[in-house]
N, C-alpha and C positions, 0 to 999 in steps of 0.2 A: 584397351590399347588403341591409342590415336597414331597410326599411322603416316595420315596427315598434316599433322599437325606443322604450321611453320611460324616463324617470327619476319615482323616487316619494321628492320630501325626498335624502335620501342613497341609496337603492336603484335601482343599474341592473335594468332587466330587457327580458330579451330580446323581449317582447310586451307589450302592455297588457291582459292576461288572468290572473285569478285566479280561486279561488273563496273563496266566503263562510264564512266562520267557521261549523261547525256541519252542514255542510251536504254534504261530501267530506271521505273516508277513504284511503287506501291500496289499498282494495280497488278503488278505481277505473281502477285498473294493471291487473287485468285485461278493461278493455274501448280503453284506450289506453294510449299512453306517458306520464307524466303528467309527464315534466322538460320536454316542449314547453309545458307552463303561465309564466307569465312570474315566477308566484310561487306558495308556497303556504301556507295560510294553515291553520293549527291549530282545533279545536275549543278555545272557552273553558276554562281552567282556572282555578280558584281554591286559595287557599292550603290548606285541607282539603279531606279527598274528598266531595262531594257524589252521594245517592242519584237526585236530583231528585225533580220531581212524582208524584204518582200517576196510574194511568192513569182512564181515557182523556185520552192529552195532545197529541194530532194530528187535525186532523179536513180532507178534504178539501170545501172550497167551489167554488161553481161555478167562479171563476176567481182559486182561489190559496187557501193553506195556513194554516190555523192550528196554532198549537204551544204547547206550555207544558211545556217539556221541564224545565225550571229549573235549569240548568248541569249536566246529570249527569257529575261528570268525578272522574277517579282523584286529584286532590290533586297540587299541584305537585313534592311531592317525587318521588311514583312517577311520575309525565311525565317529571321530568329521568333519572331512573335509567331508565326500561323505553322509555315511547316516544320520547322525542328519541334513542337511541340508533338504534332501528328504523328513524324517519325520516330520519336522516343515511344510513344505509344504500343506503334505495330515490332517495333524492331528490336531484341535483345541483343544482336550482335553491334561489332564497332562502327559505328559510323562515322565515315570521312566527308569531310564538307568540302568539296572543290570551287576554288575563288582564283578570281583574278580583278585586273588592275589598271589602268591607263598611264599611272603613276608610282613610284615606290612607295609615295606617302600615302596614297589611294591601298596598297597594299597593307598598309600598317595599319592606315585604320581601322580597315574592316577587319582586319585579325585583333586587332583591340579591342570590337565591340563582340566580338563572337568567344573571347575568351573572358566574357564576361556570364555566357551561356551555359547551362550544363547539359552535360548529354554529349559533347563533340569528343571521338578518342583522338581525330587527326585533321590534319586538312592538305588537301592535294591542291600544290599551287599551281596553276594553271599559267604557263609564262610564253604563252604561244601566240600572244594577241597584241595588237602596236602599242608601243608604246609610246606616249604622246608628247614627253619628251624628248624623245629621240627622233623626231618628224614620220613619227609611226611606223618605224622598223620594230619587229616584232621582239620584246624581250630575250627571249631564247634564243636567240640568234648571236648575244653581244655577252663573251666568258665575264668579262670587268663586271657588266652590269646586272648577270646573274650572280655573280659573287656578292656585289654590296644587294642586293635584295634580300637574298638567302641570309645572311649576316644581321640585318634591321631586323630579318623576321624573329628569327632565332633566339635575339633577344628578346622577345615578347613572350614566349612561349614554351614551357617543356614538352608541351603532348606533339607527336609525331607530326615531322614536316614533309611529308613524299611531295617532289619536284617535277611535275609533267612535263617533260623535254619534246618538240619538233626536231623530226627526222630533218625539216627543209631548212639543213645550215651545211655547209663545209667538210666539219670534222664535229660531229657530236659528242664524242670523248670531251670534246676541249671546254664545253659546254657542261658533262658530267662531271669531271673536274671539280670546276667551278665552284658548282653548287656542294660536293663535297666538302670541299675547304669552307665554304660559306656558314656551314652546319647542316645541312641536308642530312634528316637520316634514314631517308631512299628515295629511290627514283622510280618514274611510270613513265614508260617510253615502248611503242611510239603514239603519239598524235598522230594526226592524220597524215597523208603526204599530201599533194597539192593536184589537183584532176580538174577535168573541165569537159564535156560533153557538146557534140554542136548536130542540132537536125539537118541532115545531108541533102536534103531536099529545100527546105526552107533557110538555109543557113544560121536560123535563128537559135541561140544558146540553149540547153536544157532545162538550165540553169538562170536565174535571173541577174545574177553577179556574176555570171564568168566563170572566171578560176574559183575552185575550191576547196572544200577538202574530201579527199577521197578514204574510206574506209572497206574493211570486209575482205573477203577471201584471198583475193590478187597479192594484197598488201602483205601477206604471211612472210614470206622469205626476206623480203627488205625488214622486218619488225625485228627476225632473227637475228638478223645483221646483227643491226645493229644491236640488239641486246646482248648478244656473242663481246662486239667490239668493247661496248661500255664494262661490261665484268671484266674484262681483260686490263681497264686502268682504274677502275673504282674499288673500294672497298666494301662497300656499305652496299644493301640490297636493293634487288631491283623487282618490281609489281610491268609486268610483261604484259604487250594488249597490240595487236596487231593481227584480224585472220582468222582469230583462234574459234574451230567451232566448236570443238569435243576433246576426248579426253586424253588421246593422241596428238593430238597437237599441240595439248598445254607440257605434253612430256617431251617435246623437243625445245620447247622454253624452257623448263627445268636444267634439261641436260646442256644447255646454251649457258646457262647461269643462275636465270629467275627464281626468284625465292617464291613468289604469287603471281598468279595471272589473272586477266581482267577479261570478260566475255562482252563484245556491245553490239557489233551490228547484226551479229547471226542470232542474238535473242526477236529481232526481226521477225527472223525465220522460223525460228524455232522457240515458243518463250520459254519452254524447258532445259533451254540449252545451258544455262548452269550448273541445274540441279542433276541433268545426264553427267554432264561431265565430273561432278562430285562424286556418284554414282560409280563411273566408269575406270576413275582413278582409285576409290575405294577397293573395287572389285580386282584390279590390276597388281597393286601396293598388297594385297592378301594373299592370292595366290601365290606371289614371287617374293613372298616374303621378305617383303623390302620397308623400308622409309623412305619420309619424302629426301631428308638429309642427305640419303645417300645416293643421291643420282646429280643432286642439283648440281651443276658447274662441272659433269663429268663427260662433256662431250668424249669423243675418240677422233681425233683427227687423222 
């Protein structure tokens, strides 16, 4: 009896535990088993290889992480050829390939040539990054132009499309929407929020860009929000990632809405902190003889 067990859009999976883009490697195998995850979810890649930022581009806050890594990643062609082979290897569960875009046709393609790969169950679209038609306002930010993305994408592709939404717009609803109508069949929210760090003594940045994006502990109740708001006008599910360190906190994502949750910067902290929380929700779901179904979207206000 799986307990656990939850659906994402088209993806069964055996838990409602992932981690967050960016954030877990493979090397994580040697502190657990990591197919007990219910998914797994790739670092960003884009259609060329990016060096990313300059350093210093991490800096630890009292409670929670700045970064400004700026997609460092090997180019979608050397992913399909070198690590998706690797990762079919180590990994029996679903793996989501997280991509992004400068452009909508920069989007298509590269989902054109990866749907030409086997082994992918989904891909999380990554729409938090400028867009370069648009004088480098960030995708996610503009409902019109998440809908025609989501839409081009849709038609390329049956295997699942989760839609990574930025908290840093207006009204995020209007944004989930969007990509709803688009064909999205779920959503990951949130990304980061926007933080910035400065040495009080020397005035000088933490950080070497500045502004950035802030993750980890702090971020928890803003991630709820807004996960709260978006089940309130969307239909389709949502993969929850803001904060979350254990197995307590992925249950007020549930009770918010979330169908799955995503673990990133407290693996950080803790590289167990998955497989605890799989563990903990396990142990919690048996006792109280419950399902996952039956908590999800039951807040009590």
């Amino acid at each position: 009896m799986n307990r656990l067990q939850t659906k994402l859009g088209k993806l069964e999976m055996q838990n409602p535990v992932t981690v967050a883009s960016g954030t877990f490697g493979t090397e994580y195998a040697d502190f657990f088993d990591i197919n007990k995850l219910g998914a797994y979810v790739t670092k960003t890649i884009t259609k060329h290889p990016k060096i990313g930022n300059p350093p210093p581009r991490l800096y630890e806050t009292e409670c929670g992480l700045l970064n400004s890594i700026g997609l460092q990643n090997p180019g979608v062609e050397v992913f399909l050829k070198e690590h998706l082979p690797e990762l079919k290897t180590v990994l029996k569960i679903p793996i989501i390939v997280s991509f992004s875009g400068g452009t909508i046709d920069e989007f298509t393609s590269m989902l054109d040539l990866m749907e030409q790969a086997e082994g992918i169950a989904g891909y999380e679209v990554n729409i938090s990054c400028p867009n370069v038609e648009k004088e480098g306002i960030a995708f996610g930010v503009d409902a019109l132009v998440v809908y025609e993305l989501i839409r081009r994408l849709r038609n390329l592709t049956d295997k699942e499309l989760i839609i990574k939404l930025t908290p840093n717009v207006t009204d995020i609803t209007s944004i989930a929407m969007a990509a709803e109508e688009g064909g999205a069949d779920s959503l990951a929210l949130i990304n980061t929020v926007t933080g910035m760090a400065i040495d009080p003594l020397t005035g000088k940045s933490r950080v070497k860009m500045g502004i950035c994006g802030y993750s980890g502990t702090a971020i928890k109740p803003i991630a709820l929000a807004n996960v709260y708001k978006v089940t309130q006008r969307v239909k389709i599910p949502i993969l929850a990632m803001g904060g979350i360190c254990n197995w307590q906190d992925a249950m007020e994502f549930f009770y918010a809405g979330a169908s799955a949750i995503a673990i990133g910067t407290y693996s950080f902290v803790q590289p167990t902190a998955a497989l605890d929380t799989i563990m903990g929700l396990e142990q919690y779901f048996e006792l109280n003889n419950l399902f996952l179904h039956d908590i999800i979207g039951k807040v009590r206000l």
